[in-house]
C-alpha positions as CSV (number, residue, x, y, z in Angstrom):
1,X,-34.5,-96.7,-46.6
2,X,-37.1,-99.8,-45.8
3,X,-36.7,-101.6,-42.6
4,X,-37.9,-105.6,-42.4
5,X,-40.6,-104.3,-40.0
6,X,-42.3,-102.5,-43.3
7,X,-41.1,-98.9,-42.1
8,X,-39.5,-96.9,-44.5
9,X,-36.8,-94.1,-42.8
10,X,-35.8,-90.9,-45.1
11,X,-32.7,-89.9,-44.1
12,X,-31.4,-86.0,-45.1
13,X,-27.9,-84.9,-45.4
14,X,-27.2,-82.4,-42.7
15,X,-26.2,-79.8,-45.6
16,X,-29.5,-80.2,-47.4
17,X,-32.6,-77.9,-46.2
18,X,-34.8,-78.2,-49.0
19,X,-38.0,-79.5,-49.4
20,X,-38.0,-82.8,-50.1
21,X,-40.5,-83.9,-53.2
22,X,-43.7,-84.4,-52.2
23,X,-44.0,-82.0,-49.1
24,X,-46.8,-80.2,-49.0
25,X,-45.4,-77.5,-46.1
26,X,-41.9,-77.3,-47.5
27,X,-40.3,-78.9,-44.4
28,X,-38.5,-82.7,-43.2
29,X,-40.2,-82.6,-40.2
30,X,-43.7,-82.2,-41.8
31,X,-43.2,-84.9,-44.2
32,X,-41.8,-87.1,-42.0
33,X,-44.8,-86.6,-39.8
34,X,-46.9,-87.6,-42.9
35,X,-45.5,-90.7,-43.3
36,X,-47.3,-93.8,-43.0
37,X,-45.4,-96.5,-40.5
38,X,-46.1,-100.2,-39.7
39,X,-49.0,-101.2,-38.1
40,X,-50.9,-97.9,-39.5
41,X,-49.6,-96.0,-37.0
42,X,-47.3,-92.8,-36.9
43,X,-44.6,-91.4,-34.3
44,X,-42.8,-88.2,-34.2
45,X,-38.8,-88.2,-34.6
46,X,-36.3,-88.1,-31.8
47,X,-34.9,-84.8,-31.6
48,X,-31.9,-84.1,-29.5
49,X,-31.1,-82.7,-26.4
50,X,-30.3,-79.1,-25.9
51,X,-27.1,-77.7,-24.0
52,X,-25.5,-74.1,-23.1
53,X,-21.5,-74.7,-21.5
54,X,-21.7,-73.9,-17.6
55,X,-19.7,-71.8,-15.7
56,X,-18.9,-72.6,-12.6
57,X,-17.5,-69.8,-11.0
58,X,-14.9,-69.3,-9.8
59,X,-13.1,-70.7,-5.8
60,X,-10.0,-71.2,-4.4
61,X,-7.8,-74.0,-3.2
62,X,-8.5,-73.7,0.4
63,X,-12.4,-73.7,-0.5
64,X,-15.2,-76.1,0.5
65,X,-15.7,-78.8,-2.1
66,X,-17.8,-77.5,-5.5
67,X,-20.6,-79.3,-6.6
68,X,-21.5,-78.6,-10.2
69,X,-24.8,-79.7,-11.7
70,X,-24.2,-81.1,-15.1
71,X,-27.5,-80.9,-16.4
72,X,-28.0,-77.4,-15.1
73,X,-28.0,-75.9,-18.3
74,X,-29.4,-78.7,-20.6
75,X,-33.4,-79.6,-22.1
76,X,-34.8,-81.8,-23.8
77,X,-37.6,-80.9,-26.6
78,X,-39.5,-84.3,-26.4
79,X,-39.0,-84.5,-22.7
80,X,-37.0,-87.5,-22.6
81,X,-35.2,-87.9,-19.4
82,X,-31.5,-86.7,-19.8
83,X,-28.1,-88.1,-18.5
84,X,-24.5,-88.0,-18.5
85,X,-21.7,-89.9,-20.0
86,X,-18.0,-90.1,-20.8
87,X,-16.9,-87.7,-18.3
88,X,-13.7,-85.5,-18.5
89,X,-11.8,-83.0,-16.4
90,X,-8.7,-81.6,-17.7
91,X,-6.5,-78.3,-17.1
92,X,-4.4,-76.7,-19.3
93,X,-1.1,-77.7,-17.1
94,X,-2.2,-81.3,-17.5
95,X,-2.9,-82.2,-14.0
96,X,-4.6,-85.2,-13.3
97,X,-7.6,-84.3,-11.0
98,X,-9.8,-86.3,-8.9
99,X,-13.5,-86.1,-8.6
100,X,-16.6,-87.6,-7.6
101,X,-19.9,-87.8,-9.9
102,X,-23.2,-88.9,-8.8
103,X,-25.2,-91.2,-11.6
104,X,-28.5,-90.5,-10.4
105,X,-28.0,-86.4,-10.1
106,X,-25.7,-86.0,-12.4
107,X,-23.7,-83.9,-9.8
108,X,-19.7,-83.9,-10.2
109,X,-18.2,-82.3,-7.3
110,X,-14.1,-81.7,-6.8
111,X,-12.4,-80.5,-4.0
112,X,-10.3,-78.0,-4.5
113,X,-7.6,-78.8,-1.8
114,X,-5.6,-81.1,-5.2
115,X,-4.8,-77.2,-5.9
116,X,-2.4,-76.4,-3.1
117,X,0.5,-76.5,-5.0
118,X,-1.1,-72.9,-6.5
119,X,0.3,-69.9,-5.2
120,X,-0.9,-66.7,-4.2
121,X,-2.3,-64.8,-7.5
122,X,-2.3,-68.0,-9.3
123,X,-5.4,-69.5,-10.8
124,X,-6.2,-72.7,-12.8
125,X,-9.3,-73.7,-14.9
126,X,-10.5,-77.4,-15.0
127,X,-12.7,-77.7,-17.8
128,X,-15.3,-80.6,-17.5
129,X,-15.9,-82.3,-21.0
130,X,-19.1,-84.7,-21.0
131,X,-21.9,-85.8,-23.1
132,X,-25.4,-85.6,-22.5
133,X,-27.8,-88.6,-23.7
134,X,-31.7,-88.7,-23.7
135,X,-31.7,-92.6,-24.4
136,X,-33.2,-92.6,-27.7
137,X,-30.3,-91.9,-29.5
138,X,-29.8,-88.3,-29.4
139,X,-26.2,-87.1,-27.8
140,X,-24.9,-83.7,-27.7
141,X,-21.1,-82.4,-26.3
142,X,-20.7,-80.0,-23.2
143,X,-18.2,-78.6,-21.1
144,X,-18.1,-76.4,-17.4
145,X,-15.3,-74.7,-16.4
146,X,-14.5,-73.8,-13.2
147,X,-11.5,-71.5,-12.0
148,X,-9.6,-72.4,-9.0
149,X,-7.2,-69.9,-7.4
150,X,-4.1,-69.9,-5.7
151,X,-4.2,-68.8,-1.9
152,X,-0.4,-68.5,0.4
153,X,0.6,-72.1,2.2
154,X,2.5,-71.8,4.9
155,X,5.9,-73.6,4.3
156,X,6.9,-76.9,6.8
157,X,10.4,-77.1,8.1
158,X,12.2,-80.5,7.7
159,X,10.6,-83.7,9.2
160,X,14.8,-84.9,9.8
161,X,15.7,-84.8,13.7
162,X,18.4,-82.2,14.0
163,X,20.4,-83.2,16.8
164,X,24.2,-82.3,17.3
165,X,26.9,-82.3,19.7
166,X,29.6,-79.7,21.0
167,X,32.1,-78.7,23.4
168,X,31.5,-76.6,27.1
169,X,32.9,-72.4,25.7
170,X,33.3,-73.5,22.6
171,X,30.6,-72.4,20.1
172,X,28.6,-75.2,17.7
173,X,28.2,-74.5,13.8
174,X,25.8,-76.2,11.7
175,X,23.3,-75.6,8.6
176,X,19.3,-75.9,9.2
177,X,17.5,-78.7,7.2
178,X,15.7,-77.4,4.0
179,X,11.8,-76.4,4.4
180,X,9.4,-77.4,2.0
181,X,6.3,-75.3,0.9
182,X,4.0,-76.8,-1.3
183,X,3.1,-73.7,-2.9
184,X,5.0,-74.2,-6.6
185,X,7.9,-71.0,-6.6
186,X,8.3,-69.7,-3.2
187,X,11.7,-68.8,-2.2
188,X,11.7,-70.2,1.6
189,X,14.0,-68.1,4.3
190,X,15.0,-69.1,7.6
191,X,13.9,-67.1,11.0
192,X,14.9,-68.4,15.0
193,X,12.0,-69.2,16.8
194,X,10.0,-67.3,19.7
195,X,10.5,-70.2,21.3
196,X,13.8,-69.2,24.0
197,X,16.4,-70.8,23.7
198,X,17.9,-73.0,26.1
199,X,21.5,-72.3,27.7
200,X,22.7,-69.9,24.8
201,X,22.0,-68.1,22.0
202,X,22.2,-68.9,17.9
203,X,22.9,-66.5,15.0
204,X,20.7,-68.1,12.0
205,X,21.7,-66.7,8.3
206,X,18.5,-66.5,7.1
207,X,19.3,-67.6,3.2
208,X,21.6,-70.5,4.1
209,X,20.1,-71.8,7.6
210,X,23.7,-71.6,8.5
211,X,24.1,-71.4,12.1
212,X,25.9,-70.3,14.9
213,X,24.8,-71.3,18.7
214,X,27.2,-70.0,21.6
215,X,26.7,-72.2,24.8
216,X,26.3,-70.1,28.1
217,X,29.6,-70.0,29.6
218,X,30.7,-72.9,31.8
219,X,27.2,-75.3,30.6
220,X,27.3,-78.9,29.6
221,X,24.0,-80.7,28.9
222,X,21.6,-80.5,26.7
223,X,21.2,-76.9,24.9
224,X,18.4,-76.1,22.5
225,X,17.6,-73.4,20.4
226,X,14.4,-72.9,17.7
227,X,13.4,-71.6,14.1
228,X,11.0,-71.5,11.6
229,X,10.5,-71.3,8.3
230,X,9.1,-68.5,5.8
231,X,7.5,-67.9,2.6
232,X,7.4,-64.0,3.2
233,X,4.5,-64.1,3.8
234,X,3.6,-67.1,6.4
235,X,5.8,-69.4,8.8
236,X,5.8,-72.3,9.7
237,X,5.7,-74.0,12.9
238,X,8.8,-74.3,15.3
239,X,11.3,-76.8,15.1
240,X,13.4,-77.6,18.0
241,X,16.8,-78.2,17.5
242,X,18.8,-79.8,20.3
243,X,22.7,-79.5,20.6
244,X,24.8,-82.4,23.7
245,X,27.1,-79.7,25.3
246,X,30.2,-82.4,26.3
247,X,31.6,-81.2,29.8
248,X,35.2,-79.6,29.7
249,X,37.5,-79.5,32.9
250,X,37.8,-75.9,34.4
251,X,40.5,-75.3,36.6
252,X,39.7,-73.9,40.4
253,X,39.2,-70.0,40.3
254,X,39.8,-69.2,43.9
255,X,40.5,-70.7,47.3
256,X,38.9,-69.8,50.6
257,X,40.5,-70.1,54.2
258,X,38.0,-69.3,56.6
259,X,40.4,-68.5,59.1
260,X,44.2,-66.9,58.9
261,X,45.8,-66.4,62.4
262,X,46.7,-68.6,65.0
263,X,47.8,-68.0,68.7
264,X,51.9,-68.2,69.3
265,X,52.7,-71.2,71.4
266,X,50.3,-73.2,70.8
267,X,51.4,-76.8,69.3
268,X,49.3,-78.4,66.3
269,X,46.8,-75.3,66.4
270,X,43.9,-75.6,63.8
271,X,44.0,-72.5,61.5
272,X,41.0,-72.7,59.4
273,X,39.1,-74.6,56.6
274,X,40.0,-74.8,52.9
275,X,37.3,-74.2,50.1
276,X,37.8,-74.2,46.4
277,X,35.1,-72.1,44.0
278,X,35.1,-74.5,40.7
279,X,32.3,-74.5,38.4
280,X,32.8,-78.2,37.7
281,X,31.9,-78.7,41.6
282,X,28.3,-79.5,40.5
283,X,29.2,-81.9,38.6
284,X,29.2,-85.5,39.2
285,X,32.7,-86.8,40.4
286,X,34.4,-83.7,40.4
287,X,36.8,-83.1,43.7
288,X,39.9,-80.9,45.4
289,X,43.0,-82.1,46.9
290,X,45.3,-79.4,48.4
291,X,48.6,-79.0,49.0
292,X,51.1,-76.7,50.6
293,X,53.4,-75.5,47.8
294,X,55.3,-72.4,49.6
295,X,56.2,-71.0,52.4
296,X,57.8,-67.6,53.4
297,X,58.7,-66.1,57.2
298,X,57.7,-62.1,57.7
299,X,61.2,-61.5,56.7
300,X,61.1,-63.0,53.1
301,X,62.8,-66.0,53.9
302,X,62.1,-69.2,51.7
303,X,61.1,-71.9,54.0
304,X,60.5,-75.8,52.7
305,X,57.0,-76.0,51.9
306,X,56.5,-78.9,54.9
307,X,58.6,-77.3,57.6
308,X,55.8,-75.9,59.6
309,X,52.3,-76.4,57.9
310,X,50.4,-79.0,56.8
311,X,46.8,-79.7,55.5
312,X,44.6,-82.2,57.0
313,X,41.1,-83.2,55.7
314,X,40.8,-79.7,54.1
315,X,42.3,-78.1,57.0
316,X,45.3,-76.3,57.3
317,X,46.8,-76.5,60.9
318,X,50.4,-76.5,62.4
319,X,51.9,-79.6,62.8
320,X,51.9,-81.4,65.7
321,X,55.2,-80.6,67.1
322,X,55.3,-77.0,65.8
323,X,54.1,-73.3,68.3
324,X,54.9,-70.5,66.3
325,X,56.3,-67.4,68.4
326,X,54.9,-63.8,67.7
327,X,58.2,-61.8,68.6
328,X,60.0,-64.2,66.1
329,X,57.3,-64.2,63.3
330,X,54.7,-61.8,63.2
331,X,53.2,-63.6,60.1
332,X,53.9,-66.3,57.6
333,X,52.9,-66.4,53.8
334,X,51.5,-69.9,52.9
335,X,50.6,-70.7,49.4
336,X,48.1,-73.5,48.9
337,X,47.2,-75.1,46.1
338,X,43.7,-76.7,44.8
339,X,43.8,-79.7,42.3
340,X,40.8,-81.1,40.9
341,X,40.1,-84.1,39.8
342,X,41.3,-83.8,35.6
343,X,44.7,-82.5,37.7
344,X,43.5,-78.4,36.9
345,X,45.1,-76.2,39.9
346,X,44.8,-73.4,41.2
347,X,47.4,-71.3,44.2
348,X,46.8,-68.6,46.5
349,X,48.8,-67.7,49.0
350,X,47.9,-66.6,52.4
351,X,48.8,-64.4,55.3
352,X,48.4,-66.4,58.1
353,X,49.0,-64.1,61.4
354,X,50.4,-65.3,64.3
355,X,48.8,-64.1,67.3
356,X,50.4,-62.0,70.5
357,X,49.8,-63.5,73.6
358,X,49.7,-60.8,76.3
359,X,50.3,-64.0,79.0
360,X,52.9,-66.4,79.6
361,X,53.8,-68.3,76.3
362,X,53.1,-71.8,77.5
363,X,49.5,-70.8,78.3
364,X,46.9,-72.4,75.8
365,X,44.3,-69.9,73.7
366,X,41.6,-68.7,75.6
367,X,43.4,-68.0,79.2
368,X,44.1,-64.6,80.7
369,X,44.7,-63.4,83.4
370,X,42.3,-60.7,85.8
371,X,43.3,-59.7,88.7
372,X,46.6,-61.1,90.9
373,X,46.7,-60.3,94.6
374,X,50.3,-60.8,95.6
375,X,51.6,-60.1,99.3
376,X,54.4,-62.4,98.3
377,X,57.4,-60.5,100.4
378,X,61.1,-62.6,100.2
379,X,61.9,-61.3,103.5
380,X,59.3,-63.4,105.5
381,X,57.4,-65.3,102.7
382,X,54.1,-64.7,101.5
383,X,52.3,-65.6,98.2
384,X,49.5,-64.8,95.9
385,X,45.8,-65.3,94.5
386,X,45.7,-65.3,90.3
387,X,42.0,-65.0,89.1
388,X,42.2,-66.4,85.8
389,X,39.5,-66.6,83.2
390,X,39.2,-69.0,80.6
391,X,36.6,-69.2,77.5
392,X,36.4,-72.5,75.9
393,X,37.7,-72.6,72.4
394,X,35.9,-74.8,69.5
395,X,39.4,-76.6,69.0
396,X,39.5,-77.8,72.8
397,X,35.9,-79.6,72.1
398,X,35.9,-82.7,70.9
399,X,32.1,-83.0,70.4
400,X,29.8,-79.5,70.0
401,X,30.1,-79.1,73.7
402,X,31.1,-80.7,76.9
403,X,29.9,-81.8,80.6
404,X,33.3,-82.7,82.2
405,X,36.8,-81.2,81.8
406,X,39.7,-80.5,83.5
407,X,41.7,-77.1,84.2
408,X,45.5,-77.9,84.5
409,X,47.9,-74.7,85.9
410,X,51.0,-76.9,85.1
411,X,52.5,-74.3,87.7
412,X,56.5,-74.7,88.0
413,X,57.7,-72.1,90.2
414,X,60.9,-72.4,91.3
415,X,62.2,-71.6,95.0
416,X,59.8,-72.9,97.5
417,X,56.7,-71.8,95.6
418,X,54.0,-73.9,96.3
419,X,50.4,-74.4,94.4
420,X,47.8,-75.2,97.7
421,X,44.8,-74.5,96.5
422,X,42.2,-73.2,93.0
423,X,38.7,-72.7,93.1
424,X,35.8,-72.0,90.7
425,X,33.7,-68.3,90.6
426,X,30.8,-67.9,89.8
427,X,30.2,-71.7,88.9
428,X,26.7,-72.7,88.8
429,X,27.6,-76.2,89.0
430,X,29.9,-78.4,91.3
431,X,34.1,-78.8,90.5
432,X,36.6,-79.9,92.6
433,X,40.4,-78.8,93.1
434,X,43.2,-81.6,93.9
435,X,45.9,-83.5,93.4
436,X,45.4,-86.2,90.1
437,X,46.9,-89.4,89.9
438,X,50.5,-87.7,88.7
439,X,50.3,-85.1,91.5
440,X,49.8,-82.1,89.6
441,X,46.7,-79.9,90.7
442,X,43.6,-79.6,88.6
443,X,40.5,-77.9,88.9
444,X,37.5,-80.9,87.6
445,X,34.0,-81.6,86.9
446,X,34.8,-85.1,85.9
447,X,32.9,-87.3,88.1
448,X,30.3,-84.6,89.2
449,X,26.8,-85.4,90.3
450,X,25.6,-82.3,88.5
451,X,27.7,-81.0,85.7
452,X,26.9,-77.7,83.6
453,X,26.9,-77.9,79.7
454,X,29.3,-75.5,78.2
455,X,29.9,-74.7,74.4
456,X,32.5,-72.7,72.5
457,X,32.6,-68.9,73.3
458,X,31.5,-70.0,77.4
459,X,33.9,-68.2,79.7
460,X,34.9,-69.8,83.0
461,X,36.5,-67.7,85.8
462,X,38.8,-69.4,88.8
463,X,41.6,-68.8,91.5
464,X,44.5,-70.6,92.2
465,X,46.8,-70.1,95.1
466,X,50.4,-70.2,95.4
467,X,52.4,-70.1,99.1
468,X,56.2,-69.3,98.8
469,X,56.7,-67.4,95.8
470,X,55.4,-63.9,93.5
471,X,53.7,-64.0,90.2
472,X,55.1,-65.2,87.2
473,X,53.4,-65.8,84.5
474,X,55.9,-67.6,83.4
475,X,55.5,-70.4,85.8
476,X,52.4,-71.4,84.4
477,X,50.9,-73.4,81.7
478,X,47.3,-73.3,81.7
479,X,45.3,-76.2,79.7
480,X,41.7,-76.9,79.3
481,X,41.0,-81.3,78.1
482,X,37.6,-82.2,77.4
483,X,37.0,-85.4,79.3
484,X,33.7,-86.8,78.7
485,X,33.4,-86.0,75.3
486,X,36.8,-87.7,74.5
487,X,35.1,-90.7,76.2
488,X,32.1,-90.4,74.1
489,X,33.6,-90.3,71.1
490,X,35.0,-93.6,71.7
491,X,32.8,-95.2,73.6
492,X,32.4,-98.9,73.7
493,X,29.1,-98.8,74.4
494,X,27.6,-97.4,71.5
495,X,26.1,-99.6,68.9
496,X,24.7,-99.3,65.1
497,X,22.0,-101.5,64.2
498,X,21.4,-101.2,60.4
499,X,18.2,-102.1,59.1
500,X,17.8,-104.3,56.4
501,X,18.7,-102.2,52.9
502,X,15.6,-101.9,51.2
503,X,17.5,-101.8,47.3
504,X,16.4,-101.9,43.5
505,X,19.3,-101.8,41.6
506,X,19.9,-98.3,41.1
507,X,18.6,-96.7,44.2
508,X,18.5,-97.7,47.7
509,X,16.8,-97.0,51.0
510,X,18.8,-97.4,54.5
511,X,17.6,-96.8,57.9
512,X,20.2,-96.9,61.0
513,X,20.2,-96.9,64.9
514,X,22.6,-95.9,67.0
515,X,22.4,-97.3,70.3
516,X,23.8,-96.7,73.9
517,X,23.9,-100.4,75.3
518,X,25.9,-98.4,78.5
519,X,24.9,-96.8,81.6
520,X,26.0,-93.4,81.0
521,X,24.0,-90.6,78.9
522,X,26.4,-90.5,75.5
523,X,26.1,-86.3,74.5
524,X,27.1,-86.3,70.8
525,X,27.9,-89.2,67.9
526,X,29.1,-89.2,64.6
527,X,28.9,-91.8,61.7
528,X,31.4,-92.6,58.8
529,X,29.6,-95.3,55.8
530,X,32.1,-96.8,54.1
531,X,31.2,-96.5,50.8
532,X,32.9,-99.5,48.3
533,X,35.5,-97.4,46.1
534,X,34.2,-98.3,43.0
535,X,30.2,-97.3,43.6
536,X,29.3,-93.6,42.1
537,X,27.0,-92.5,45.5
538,X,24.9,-90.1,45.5
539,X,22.5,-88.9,48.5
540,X,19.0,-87.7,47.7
541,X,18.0,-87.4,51.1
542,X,18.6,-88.3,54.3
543,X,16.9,-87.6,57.6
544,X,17.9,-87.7,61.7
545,X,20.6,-86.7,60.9
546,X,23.3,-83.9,58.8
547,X,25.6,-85.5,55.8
548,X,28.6,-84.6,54.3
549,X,30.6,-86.7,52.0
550,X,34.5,-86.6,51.7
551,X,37.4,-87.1,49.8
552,X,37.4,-90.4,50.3
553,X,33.8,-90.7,48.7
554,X,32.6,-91.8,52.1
555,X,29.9,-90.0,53.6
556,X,29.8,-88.8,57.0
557,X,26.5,-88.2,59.4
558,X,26.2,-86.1,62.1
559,X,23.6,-86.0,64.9
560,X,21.6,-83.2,64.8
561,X,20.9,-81.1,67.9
562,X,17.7,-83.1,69.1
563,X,19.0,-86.0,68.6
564,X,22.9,-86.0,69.9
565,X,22.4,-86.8,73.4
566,X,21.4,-90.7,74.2
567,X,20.1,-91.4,77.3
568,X,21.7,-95.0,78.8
569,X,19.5,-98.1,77.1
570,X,18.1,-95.3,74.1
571,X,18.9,-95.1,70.3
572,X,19.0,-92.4,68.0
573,X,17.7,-93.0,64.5
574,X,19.1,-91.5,61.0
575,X,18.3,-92.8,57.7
576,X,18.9,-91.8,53.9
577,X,18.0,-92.3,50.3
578,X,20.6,-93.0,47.7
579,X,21.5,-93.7,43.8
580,X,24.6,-95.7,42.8
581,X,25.8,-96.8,40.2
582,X,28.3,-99.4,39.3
583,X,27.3,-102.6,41.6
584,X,23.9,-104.4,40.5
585,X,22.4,-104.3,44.2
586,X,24.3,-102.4,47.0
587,X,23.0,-103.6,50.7
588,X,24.8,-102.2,53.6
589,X,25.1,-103.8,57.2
590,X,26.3,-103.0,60.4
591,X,30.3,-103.4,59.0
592,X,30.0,-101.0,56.7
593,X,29.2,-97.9,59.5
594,X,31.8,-96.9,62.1
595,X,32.0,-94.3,65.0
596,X,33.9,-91.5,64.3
């Protein structure tokens, strides 16, 4: 074939071998090396490159990238430099793979993460189809085939938030979120979680998710529980599911009376205080109100629920006008009952035992008598000492303790029986024994220059004389009345002086004085906030000072024992951190505390 140049190209059929006519050595290449090109010059012919396939190994899909060199196996017989061109990977699945090939190395490398999908004991070849070029026309086909094999994924549960709400005892039902595993045929399984769950327990079928969670008895809140899922062979991390426990009403369980007998003939006695045991007491809100709803004499007899008993601020007492009598009714059977605040109840009834006084029936609790010398004679007169011992009773206080009281003997002896005189033994402190302003005789430490503190359980001992008469107990009605603390508890001159409220809209800081603008030492205080009836209040700490709230929803602050006695012209201090809810900015002021 002549070229324009003057060259003359002898092109052979790739079936023919023979000689071609006029070869000397029998061969193309010879003759062709023979002949004669332009400018009398002669070049050899290209001859193309030489390739073997590659194999790449083998890896798997959690492997380091592979690099794969794809000239590793190819040469050149002239030399020429060699290079790559139209560059294929395919897999007998079909898969679309990714890769990376470097022009000036020639070096294709994939990462074998695209196989995750492959399971354990599964493998997949990528064959690498290419060309190989040595830039003066010669071109050859090659391939490398790498194997990639499967290795275990651990499945994922759901990415969903699994949330969902029940009811306090009753137990929640649900179904678990599907897992997903990327591995291509693994039949996922669902396990709970090592992860404990909170405030009750699940039942997870494994197959299904389908669950069961059983809330701890009496909890309302927030409940959780955990699982995972599983291949059979991995898990997956732990998923928290979270179940809103709605609060449900329990009725009271049981009522307490601290106390259950009272001493005969004595009017409006205290008994004892009331308690109720309720779960829902911890919650927010939740109060008792009780009520007398039966009453029964020793002998069985139905009494109206009112006639003798009643309940004030969670005390049962008698009523004012009402003594109860030992020889008439050795007991009585009260039954109380507790409502809460959804209107739940609750009754118990109890034996409240009236108490034998060995004395005469007028006299109050805590006197007895110790020793009686009586020379009374009715023949020429005569009379008699009565040593009588008294130890103060907590009802008789109207503070914790008390400075100044008075000892009445209310004596009424008929005949010419005379009361002349009472004094104190064993006093280590200064009383007097007189006439009062009605004329009946009392034994006093009211107005006292030095006055002895007594408590509840403190036993006094005195004598009283009588002139014109014998002993009757009869003719006596001993009474004990705490004087200065009644005073104190009323006093005019105590003050409060409320600091500014420092407030932030849900929460609140208070500070409070109490003052004693008098002249007189005050011994014990008490202070009742008034809290506004439709704020939800709720100490979180207070200080100077102890604090009880009632049913009201007011709360209540007593002194402590360092701090209940205030000299004249001194203050005490109390103070207390709140939360409210229900007013955008609660400040108190000195209206909103009184004396109790």
């Amino acid at each position: 074939m002549p070229y324009d140049d003057g060259t003359i190209a002898f092109l052979a059929y790739d079936w023919y071998y023979a000689a071609p006519r006029g070869s000397q050595d029998g061969g193309w290449n010879a003759l062709l090396n023979k002949i004669v090109t332009h400018a009398g010059t002669s070049e050899p012919a290209n001859r193309a490159p030489v390739v073997t396939e590659i194999d790449a190994g083998t890896t798997n899909e959690d492997a380091d990238p592979v690099t794969i060199d794809l000239l590793q196996t190819a040469s050149d017989p002239d030399g020429d430099d060699l290079d790559t061109a139209d560059v294929i990977l395919s897999t007998y699945t079909g898969r679309t793979v990714d890769f990376e090939i470097n022009n000036e190395t020639d070096q294709l490398e994939i990462d074998p993460s695209q196989f995750n999908d492959l399971g354990a004991g599964d493998r997949e070849t990528v064959t690498v189809s290419y060309k190989i070029t040595d830039g003066h026309g010669g071109v050859v086909a090659n391939s490398a085939k790498l194997v990639i094999e499967g290795r275990n994924d651990a499945p994922r549960p759901s990415t969903a938030v699994e949330t969902t709400t029940g009811t306090e005892d009753m137990a929640v039902e649900g179904t678990l979120q599907p897992g997903m595993d990327i591995d291509r045929g693994d039949a996922l399984s669902f396990v709970a979680g090592e992860t404990p769950s909170v405030s009750g327990t699940v039942v997870i079928d494994e197959t299904t998710g389908a669950y069961t969670f059983t809330p701890e008895e009496d909890f309302n809140g927030t409940a959780s529980f955990s699982y995972a899922v599983s291949d059979g062979e991995a898990r997956s991390a732990e998923k928290i599911v979270e179940i809103d426990i709605a609060a449900l009403n329990d009725a009271p369980t049981d009522i307490d009376l601290d106390n259950a007998a009272v001493a005969e003939s004595t009017r409006g006695a205290t008994i004892g205080l009331l308690a109720t045991t309720d779960v829902d007491l911890t919650r927010e809100g939740d109060s008792h109100s009780y009520e007398i709803t039966g009453l029964t004499d020793a002998s069985g007899n139905v009494l109206a629920a009112d006639d003798l008993f009643e309940i004030v601020n969670d005390t049962l007492k008698l009523k004012d006008s009402v003594a109860l009598d030992f020889e008439t009714n050795p007991f009585y059977r009260v039954e109380v009952a507790s409502t809460d605040a959804a209107g739940a109840a609750y009754s118990e009834t109890f034996e409240i035992t009236v108490e034998d006084r060995p004395f005469g029936a007028d006299w109050a609790a805590g006197f007895q008598s110790t020793t009686i010398n009586d020379w009374y004679n009715p023949a020429w007169g005569g009379g008699f000492n009565a040593t009588i011992s008294y130890t103060v009773q907590e009802e008789d206080l109207v503070g914790s303790d008390v400075y100044a009281w008075d000892i009445a003997p209310n004596y009424t002896g008929t005949g010419t029986g005379t009361l002349t005189h009472g004094w104190m033994n064993g006093f280590n402190a200064t009383a007097s024994a007189g006439m009062d302003e009605e004329g009946d005789f009392v034994l006093s430490t009211d107005g006292q220059a030095f006055q002895r503190v007594l408590v509840a359980g403190d036993v006094l001992n005195f004598t009283v004389q009588v002139y014109g008469a014998g002993y009757d107990e009869d003719d006596f009605a001993f009474a004990f009345a705490d004087v200065d603390q009644t005073a104190s508890a009323s006093s005019p001159t105590l003050e409060i002086d409320a600091a500014p409220t420092n407030s932030w809209g849900s929460g609140l800081s208070q500070n409070v004085a109490v003052r004693n603008t008098g002249t007189e030492s005050v011994d014990d205080w008490t202070v009742e906030l008034d809290v506004p009836d439709d704020i939800v209040f709720n100490l979180t700490g207070v200080w100077g000072a102890t604090a009880t709230k009632d049913a009201d929803g007011d709360i209540v602050f007593e002194a402590l024992g360092w701090n209940s006695s205030i000299g004249a012209g001194g203050a005490a201090n109390f103070g207390f951190n709140a939360s409210y809810d229900g007013g955008l900015a609660l400040i108190f002021d000195d209206s909103d505390f009184a004396f109790v």
